[in-house]
Short mmCIF file of the C-alpha atoms (twelve columns), coordinates in Angstrom:
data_MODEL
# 
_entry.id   MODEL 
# 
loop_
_atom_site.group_PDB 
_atom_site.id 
_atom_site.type_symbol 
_atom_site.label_atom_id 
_atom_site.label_alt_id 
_atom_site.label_comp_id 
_atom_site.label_asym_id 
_atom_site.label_seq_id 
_atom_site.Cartn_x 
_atom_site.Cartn_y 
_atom_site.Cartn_z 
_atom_site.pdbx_PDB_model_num 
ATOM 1  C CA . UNK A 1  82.586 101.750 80.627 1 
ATOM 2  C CA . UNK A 2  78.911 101.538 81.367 1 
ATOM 3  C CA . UNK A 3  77.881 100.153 84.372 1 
ATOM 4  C CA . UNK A 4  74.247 98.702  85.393 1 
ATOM 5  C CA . UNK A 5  73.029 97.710  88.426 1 
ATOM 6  C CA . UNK A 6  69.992 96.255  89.694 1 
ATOM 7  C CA . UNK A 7  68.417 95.411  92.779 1 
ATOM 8  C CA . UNK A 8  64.697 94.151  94.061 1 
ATOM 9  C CA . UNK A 9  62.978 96.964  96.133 1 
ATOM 10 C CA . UNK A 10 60.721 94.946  98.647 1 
ATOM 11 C CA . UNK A 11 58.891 98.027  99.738 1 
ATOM 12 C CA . UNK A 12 57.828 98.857  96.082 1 
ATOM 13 C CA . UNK A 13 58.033 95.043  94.760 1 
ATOM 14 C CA . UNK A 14 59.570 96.217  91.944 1 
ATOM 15 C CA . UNK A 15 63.286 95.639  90.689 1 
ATOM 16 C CA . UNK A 16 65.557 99.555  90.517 1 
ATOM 17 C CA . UNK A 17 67.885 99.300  87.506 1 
ATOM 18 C CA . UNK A 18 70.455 102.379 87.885 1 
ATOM 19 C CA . UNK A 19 73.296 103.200 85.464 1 
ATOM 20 C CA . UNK A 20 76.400 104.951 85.598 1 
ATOM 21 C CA . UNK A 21 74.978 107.722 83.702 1 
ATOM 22 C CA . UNK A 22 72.442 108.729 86.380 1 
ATOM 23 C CA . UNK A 23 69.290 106.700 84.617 1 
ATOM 24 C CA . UNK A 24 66.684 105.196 87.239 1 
ATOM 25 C CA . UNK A 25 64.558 102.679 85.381 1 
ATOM 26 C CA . UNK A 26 61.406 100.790 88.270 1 
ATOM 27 C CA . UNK A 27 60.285 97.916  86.628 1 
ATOM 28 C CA . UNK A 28 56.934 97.136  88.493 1 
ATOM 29 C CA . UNK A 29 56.565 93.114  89.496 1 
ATOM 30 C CA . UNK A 30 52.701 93.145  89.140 1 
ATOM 31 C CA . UNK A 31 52.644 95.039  86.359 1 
ATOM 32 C CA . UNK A 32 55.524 92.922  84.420 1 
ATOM 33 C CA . UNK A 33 53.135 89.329  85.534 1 
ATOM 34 C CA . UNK A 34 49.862 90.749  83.629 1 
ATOM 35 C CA . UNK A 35 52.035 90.830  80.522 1 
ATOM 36 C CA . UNK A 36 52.111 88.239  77.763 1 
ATOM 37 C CA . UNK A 37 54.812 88.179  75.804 1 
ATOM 38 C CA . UNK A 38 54.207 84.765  73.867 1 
ATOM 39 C CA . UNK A 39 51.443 82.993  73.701 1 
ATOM 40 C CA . UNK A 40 50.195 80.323  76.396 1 
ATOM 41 C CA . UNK A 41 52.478 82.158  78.609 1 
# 
């Protein structure tokens, strides 16, 4: 079974997604709002 968790890092303001496997994934919050995705968004 793969597990995923995810929690917001207030010293980094960024949300840590770890997996059962051992990955570490740092999704950046500032980085993440400066991208557009669809437009007028």
């Amino acid at each position: 079974m793969n597990m995923i968790y995810a929690t917001y890092n207030i010293h980094h303001n960024s949300i840590d997604v770890y997996t059962h496997a051992g990955y570490f994934l740092r999704i950046d919050c500032n980085r993440a709002e400066e991208l557009k995705t669809t437009p007028c968004s």
